[in-house]
RODO-2510 file (C-alpha; in nm, 4 decimals, decimal comma):
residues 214
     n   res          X          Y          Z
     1     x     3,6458     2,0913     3,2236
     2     x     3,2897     2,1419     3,3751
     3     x     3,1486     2,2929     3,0826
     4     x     3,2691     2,0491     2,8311
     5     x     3,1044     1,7534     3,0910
     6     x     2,8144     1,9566     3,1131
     7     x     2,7621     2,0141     2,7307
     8     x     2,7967     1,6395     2,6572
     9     x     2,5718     1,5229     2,9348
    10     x     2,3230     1,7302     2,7612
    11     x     2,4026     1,6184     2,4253
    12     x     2,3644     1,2761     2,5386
    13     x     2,0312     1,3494     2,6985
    14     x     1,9090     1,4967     2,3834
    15     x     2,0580     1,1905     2,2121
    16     x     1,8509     0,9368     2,4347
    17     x     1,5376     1,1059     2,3745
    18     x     1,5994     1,1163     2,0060
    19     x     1,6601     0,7423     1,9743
    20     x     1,3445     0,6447     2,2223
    21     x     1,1426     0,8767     2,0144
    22     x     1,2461     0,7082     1,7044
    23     x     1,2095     0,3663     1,8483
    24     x     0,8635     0,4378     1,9651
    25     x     0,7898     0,5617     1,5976
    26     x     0,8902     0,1917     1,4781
    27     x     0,7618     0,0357     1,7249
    28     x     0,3998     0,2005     1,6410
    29     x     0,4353     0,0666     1,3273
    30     x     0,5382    -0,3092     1,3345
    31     x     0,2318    -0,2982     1,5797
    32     x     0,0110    -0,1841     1,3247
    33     x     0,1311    -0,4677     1,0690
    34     x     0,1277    -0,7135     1,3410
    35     x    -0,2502    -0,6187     1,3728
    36     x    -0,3299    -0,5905     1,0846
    37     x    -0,2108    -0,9733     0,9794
    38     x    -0,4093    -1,0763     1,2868
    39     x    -0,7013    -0,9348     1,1194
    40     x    -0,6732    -1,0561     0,8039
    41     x    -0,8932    -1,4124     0,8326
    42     x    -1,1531    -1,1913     1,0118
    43     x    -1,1164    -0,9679     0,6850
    44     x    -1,1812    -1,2185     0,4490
    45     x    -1,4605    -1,3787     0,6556
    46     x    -1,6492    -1,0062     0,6348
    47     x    -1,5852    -1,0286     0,2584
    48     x    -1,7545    -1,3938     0,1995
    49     x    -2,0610    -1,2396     0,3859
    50     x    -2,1212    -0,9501     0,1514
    51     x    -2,0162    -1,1691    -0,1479
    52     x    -2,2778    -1,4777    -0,0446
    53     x    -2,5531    -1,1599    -0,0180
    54     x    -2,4753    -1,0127    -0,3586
    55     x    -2,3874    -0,7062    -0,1403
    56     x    -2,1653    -0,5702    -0,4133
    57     x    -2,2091    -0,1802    -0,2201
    58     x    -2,0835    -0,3202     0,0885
    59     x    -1,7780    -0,5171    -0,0637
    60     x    -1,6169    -0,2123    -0,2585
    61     x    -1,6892     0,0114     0,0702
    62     x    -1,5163    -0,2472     0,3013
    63     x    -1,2259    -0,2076     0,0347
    64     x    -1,1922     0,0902     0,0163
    65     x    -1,1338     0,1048     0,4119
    66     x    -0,8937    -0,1532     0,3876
    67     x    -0,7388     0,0337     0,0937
    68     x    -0,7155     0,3060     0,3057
    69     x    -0,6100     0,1161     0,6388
    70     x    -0,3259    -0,0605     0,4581
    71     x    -0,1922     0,2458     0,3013
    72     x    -0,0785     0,3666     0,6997
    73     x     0,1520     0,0510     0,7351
    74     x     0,2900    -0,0383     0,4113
    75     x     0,6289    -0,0292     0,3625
    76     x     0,7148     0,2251     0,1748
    77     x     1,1195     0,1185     0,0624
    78     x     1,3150    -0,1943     0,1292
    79     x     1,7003    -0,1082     0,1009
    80     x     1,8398    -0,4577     0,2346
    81     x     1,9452    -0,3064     0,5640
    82     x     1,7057    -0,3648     0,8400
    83     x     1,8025    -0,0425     1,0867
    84     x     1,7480     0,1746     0,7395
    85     x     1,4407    -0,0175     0,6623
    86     x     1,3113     0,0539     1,0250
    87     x     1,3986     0,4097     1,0540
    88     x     1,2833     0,5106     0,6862
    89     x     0,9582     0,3494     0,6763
    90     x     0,8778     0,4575     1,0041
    91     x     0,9322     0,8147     0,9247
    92     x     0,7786     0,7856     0,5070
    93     x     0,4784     0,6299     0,6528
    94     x     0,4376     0,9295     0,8551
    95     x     0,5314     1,1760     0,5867
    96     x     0,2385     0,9297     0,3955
    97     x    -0,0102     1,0057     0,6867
    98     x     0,0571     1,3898     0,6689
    99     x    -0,0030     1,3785     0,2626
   100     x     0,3143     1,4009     0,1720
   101     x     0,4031     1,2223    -0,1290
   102     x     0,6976     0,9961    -0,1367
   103     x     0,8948     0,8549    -0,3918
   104     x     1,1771     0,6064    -0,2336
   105     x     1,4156     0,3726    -0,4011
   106     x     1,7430     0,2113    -0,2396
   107     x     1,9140    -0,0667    -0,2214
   108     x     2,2196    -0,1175     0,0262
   109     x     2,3578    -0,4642    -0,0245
   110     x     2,6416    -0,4345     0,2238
   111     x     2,6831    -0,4066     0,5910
   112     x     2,7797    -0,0499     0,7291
   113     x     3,0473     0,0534     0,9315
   114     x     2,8091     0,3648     1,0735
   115     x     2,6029     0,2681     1,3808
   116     x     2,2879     0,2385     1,4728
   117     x     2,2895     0,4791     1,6680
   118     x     2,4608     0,7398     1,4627
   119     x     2,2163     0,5503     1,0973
   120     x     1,9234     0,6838     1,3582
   121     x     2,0032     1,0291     1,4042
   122     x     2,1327     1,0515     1,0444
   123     x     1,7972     0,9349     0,8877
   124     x     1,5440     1,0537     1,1457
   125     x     1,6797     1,4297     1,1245
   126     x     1,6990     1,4591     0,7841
   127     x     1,3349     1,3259     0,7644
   128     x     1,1895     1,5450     1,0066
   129     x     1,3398     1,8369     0,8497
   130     x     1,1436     1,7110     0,5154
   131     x     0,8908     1,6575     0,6997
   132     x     0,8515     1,9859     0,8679
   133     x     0,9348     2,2136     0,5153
   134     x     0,6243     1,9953     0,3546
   135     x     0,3977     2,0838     0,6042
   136     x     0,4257     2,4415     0,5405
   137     x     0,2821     2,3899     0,1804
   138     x    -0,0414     2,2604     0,0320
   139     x    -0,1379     1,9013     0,0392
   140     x    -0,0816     1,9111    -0,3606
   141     x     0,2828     2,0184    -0,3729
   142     x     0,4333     1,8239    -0,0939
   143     x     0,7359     1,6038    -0,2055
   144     x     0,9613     1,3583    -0,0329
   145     x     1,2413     1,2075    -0,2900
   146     x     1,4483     0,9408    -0,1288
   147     x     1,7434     0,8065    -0,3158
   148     x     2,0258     0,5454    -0,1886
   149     x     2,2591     0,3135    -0,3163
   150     x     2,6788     0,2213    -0,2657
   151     x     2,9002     0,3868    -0,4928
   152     x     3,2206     0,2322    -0,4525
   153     x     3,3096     0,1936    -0,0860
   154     x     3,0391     0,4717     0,0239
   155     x     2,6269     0,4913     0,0638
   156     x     2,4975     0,7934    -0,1086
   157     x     2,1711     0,9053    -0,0327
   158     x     1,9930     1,2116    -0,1737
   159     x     1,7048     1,3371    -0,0191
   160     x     1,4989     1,6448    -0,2337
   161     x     1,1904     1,7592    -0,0572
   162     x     0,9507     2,0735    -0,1491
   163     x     0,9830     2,3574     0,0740
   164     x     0,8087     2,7228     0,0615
   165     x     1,0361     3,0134    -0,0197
   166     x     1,1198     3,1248     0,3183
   167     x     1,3047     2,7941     0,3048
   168     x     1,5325     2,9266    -0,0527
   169     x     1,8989     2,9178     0,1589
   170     x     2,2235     2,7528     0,0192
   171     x     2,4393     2,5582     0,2013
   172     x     2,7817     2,4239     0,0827
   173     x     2,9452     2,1378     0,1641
   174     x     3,0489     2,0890     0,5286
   175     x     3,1269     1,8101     0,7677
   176     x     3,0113     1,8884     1,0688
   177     x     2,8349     2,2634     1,0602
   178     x     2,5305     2,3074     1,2134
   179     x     2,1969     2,4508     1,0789
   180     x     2,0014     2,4299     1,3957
   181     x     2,0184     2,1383     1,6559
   182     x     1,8966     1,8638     1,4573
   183     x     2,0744     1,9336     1,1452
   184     x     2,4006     1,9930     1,3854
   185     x     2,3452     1,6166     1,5368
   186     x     2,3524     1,4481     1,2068
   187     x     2,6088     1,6259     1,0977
   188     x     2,8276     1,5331     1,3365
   189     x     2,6934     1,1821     1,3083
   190     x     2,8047     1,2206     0,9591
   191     x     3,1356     1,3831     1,0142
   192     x     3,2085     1,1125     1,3407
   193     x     3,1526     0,8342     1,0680
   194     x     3,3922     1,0312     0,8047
   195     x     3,1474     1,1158     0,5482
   196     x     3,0674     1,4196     0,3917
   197     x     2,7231     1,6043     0,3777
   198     x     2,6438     1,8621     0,0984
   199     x     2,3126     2,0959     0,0897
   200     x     2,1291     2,3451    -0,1990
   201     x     1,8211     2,4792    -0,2249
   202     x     1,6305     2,6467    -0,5578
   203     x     1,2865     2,6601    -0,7011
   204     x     1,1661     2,5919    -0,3946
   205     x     1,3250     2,2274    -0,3221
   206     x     1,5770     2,1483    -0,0639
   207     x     1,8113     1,8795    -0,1653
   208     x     2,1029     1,6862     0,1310
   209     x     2,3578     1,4898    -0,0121
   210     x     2,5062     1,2395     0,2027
   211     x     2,8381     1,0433     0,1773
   212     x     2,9247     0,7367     0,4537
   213     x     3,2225     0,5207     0,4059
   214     x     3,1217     0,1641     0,4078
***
């Protein structure tokens, strides 16, 4: 039917510009680490100056910049799986520039059936939605909690952020209902792959459970 070619054209659009988006994210910061080991020598070099000068003033200023320089391209979690890797610390980093504080453990020693495509939209939505129920609160009580490992033949990832208390909803378990368009895309990413997604929120934290078969 027209309609139904017409709706997925438009997902698919929607899709794309998701995925370059995220890209770009990634991209931005594998440049920044690729500049900043360029730098490095020319780092050290500034530091033997101050040193040779007794310039102790200078020294703990310059470190302190690079403290703070560092601190935007760190990686935040290593989980084993490089799309994860890319897509998560692309996205904590930025959660890390917005002062959101992040606490992120994982570890997925397998290879996943779920696709790149479908890991993207998966992570990168349920990020931004973190992201976006943070930045309605005070620097001070913003939270990201990132959780992941394989139980038996599935990932599970738990994500708990902060939220304000317009955000106090509850949502059941579902595969595949939407909660506004991004939440609807990785739901169906979720649902395409044959996992299961489950959602609560009290005391002002929103927590996403997330089931993919392996």
């Amino acid at each position: 039917m027209l309609l139904d070619r017409l709706v997925k054209k438009r997902v698919d659009i929607v899709e794309k510009e998701i995925l370059q988006k995220y890209y770009a994210e990634v991209e931005s910061m594998y440049t920044k680490m690729r500049g900043w080991r360029h730098d490095y020598r020319h780092h050290i070099q500034t530091l033997k100056v101050y040193a040779a000068g007794g310039e102790v003033g200078e020294i703990q200023d310059y470190l302190d910049m690079l403290d703070q320089d560092l601190t935007s391209v760190e990686t935040v979690v290593r989980t084993g799986n490089r799309m994860a890797d890319a897509i998560l610390n692309s996205k904590l980093s930025l959660a890390v520039e917005r002062e959101i504080q992040v606490k992120a453990e994982g570890r997925i020693p397998v290879s996943l059936t779920t696709s790149a495509v479908d890991l993207c939209i998966i992570l990168g939505n349920l990020l931004d939605n973190a992201i976006e129920a943070c930045m309605e609160l005070p620097p001070k009580e913003r939270l990201i909690r990132l959780f992941m490992e394989m139980k038996g033949n599935y990932l599970y990832l738990v994500l708990t952020n902060t939220a304000g208390g317009g955000k106090k909803k509850h949502f059941g378990s579902s595969r595949g209902e939407g909660h506004g368009f991004g939440l609807s895309r990785l739901d169906e990413a979720v649902r395409k792959n044959g996992g299961y997604v489950t959602r609560a929120s009290e005391d002002n934290a929103f927590s996403t459970e997330i089931l993919l078969p392996q």
